[in-house]
C-alpha positions as CSV (number, residue, x, y, z in Angstrom):
1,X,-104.5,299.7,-279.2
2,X,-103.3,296.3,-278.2
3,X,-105.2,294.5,-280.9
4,X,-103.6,296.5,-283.7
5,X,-100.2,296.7,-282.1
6,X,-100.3,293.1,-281.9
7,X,-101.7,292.6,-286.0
8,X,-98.8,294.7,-286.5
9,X,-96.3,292.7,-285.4
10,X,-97.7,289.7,-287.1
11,X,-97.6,291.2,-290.1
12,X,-94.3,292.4,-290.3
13,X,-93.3,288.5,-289.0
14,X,-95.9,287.2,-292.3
15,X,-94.0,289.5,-294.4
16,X,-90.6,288.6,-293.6
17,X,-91.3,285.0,-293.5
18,X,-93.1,285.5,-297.1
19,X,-89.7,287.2,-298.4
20,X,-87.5,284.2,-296.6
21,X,-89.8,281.7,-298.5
22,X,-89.0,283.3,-302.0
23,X,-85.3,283.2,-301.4
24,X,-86.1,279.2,-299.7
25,X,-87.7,277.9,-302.7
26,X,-85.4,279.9,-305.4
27,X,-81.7,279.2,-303.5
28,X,-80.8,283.2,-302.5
29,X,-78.5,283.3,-300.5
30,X,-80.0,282.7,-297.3
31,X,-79.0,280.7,-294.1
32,X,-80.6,277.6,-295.2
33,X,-82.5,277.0,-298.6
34,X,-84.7,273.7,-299.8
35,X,-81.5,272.7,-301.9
36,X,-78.6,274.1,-299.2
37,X,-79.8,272.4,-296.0
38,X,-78.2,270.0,-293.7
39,X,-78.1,266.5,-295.4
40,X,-78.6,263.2,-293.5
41,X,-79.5,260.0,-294.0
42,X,-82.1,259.9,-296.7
43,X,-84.6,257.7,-294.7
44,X,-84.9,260.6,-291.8
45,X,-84.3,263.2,-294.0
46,X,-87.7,262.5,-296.0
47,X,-89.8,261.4,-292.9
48,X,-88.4,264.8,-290.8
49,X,-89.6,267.0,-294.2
50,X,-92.5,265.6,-294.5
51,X,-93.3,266.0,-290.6
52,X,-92.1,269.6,-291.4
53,X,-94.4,270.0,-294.0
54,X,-97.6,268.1,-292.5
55,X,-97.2,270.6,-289.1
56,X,-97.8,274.0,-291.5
57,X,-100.5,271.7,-293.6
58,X,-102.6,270.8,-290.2
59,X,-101.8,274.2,-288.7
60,X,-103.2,275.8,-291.9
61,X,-106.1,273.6,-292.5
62,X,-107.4,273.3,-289.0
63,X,-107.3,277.3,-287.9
64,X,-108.6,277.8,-291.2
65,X,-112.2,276.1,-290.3
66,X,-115.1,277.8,-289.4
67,X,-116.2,275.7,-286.6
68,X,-112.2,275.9,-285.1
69,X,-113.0,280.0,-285.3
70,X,-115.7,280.0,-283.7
71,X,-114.0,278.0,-280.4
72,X,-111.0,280.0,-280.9
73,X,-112.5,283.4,-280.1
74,X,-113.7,282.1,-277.2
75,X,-109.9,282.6,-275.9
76,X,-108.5,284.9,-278.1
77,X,-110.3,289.0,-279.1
78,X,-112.5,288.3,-282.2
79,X,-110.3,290.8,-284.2
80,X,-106.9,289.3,-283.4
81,X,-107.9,286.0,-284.5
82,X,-107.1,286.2,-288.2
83,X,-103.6,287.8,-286.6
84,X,-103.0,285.0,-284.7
85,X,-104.0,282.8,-287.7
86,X,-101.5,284.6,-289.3
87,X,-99.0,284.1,-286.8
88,X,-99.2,281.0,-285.8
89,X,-98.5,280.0,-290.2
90,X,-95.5,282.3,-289.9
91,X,-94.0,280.3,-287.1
92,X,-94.5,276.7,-288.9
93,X,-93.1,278.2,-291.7
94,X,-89.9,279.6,-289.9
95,X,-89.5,275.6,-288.0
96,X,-89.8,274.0,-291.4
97,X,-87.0,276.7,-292.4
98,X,-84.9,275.9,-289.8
99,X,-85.1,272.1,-289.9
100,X,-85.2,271.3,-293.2
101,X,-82.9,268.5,-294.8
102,X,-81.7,268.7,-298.2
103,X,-82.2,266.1,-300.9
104,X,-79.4,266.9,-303.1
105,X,-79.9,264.3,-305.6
106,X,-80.6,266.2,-309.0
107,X,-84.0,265.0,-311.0
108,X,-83.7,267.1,-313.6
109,X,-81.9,269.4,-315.1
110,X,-82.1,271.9,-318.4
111,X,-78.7,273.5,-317.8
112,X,-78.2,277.6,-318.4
113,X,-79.3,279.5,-321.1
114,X,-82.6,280.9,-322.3
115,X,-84.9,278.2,-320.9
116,X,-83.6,278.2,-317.1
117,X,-83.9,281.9,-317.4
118,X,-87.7,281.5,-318.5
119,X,-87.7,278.7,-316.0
120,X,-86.7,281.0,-312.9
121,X,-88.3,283.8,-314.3
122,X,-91.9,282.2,-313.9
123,X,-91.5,280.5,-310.5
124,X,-91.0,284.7,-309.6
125,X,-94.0,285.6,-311.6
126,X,-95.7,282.9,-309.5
127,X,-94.5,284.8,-306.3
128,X,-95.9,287.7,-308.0
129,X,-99.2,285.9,-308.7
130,X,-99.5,285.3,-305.0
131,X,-99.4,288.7,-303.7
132,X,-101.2,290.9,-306.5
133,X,-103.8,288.2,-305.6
134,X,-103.8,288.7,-302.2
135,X,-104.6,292.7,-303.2
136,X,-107.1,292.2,-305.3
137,X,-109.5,290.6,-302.1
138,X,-107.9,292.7,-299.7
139,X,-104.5,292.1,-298.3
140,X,-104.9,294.1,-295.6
141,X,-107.8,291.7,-294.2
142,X,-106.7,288.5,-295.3
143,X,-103.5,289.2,-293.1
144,X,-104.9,290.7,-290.3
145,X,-104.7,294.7,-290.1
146,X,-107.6,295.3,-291.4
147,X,-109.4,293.6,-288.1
148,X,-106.6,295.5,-285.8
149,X,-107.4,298.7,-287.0
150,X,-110.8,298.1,-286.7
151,X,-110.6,297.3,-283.2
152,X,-108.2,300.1,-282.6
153,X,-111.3,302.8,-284.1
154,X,-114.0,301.0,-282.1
155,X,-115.2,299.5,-285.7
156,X,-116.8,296.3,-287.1
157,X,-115.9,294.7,-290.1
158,X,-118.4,294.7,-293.1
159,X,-120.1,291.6,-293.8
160,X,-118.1,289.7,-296.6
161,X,-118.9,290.3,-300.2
162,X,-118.2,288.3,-302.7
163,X,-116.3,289.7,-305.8
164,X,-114.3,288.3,-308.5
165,X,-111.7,291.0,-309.3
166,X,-109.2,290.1,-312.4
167,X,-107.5,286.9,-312.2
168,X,-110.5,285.6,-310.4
169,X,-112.4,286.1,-313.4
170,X,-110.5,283.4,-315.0
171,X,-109.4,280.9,-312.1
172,X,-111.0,280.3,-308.9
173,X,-108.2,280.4,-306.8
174,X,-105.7,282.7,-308.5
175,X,-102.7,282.2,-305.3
176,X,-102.5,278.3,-305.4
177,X,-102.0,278.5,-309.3
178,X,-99.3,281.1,-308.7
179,X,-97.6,278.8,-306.0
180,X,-98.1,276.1,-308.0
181,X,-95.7,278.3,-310.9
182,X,-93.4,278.9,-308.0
183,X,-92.5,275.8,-306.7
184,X,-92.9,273.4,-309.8
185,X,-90.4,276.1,-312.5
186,X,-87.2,275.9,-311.8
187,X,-84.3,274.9,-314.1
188,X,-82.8,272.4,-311.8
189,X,-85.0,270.2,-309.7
190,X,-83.4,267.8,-306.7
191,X,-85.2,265.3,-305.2
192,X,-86.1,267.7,-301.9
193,X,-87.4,270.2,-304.2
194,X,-89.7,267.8,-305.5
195,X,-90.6,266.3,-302.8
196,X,-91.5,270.1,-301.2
197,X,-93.2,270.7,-304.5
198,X,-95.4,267.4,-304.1
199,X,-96.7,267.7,-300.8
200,X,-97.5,271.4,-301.5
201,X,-99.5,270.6,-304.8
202,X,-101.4,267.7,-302.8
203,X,-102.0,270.3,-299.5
204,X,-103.5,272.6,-301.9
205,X,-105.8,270.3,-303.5
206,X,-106.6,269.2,-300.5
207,X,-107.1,272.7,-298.8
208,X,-109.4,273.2,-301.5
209,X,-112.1,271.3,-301.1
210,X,-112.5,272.5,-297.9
211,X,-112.4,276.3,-298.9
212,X,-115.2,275.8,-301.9
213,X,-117.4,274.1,-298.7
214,X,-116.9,277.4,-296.5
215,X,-117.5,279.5,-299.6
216,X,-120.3,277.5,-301.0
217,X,-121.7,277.8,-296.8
218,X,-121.0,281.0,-296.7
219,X,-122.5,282.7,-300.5
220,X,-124.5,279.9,-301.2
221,X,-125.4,279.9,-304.7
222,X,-123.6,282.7,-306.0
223,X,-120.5,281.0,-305.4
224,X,-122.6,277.1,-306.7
225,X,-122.7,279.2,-310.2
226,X,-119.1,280.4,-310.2
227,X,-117.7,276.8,-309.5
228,X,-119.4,276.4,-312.2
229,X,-118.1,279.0,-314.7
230,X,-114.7,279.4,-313.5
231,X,-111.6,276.6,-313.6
232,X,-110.4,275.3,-310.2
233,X,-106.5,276.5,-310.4
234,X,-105.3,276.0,-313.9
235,X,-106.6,280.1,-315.7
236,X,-109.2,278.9,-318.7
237,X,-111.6,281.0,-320.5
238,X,-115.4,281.2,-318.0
239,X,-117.7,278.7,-318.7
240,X,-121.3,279.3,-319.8
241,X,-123.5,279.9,-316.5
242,X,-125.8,277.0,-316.1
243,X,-128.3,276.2,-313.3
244,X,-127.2,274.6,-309.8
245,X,-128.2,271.0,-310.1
246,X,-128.9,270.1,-306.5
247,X,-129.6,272.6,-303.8
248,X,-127.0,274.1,-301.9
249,X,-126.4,273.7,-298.1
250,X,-126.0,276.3,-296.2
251,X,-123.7,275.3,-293.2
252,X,-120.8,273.5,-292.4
């Protein structure tokens, strides 16, 4: 009961957190928003986002590693570790929220009209993007309920299978092209908006070289010959299937 009570609760903190990050990047009307932030001297304010930013990027990376699960289970139930995974991303996520300085300074803008209304309309279909892909290889897991409900029948968790459902037919990693949409569209861009949309775009290219290794470790060449057919982030039509050209190592 604990384990699920407890994937519960981090759920409901992800999903929150998810909801304040829409209205962050897109200026609702929130508390505090990347353009409606405190402003400071612009020295400290970019070395305090980019600390803000670099915590969720290590957090998110390291936790992420196989080798860091397998040491982390060691303190914490196997099947509350992708909760408090989960947990522990929410949390950065709510400090860079809460500390974040604004960089009013504008870089571009194309006004109103019918182009910042395209413009804000496919940063949301980017936020979209994110969570139907998150369904399509099972939400429930990925954020943690799955395991807690599990533990709360006395269950174990299949053995992962890999599938390429919809937009993963096309792009290999269908949620960083849809956060890419997010945080790059947007009618007017200021300098802190840029410089949150930077450091995101380099994370993510970053985050995924280390994801293909744990996939390539963990489904071997199945997933050798769909790096192969399928584009990184940007949706293009598959490539012809051709054979691996070196073998593939299986561990990390």
């Amino acid at each position: 009961m604990g384990a699920f009570v407890y994937s519960l609760i981090a759920y409901v903190i992800f999903f929150v957190t998810f909801l304040y990050a829409i209205a962050f990047v897109e200026n609702l009307p929130v508390p505090r928003t990347i353009d409606r932030a405190p402003v400071g001297a612009l020295a400290a304010s970019i070395i305090i986002d980019l600390l803000l930013l670099s915590l969720f990027a290590v957090q998110h990376s390291v936790m992420a590693r196989p080798a860091f699960k397998r040491a982390w289970i060691r303190i914490v139930p196997p099947m509350a570790e992708r909760s408090t995974y989960v947990l522990a991303s929410s949390l950065a996520l709510i400090v860079l929220f809460a500390f974040w300085r604004a960089l009013p300074t504008t870089v571009w803008s194309v006004g109103e009209g019918p182009l910042a209304i395209a413009l804000s309309a496919l940063s949301y279909l980017g936020f979209a993007l994110v969570l139907v892909s998150t369904f399509l290889i099972d939400h429930f897991e990925l954020f943690g309920l799955r395991q807690g409900w599990a533990s709360l029948r006395g269950e174990a968790l299949p053995e992962p299978k890999f599938r390429t459902p919809l937009f993963y037919k096309l792009v290999r990693h269908p949620l960083y092209f849809g956060f890419l949409l997010a945080f790059w569209a947007t009618p007017r861009m200021t300098a802190g908006h840029l410089l949150f949309a930077i450091a995101t775009t380099g994370y993510m290219l970053l985050a995924i070289v280390f994801e293909e290794r744990d996939l390539t470790a963990t489904f071997g060449e199945t997933y050798v010959l769909y790096r192969q057919r399928v584009s990184m982030i940007i949706p293009l039509p598959p490539r012809r299937e051709t054979p691996p050209t070196s073998p593939v190592a299986h561990g990390s």
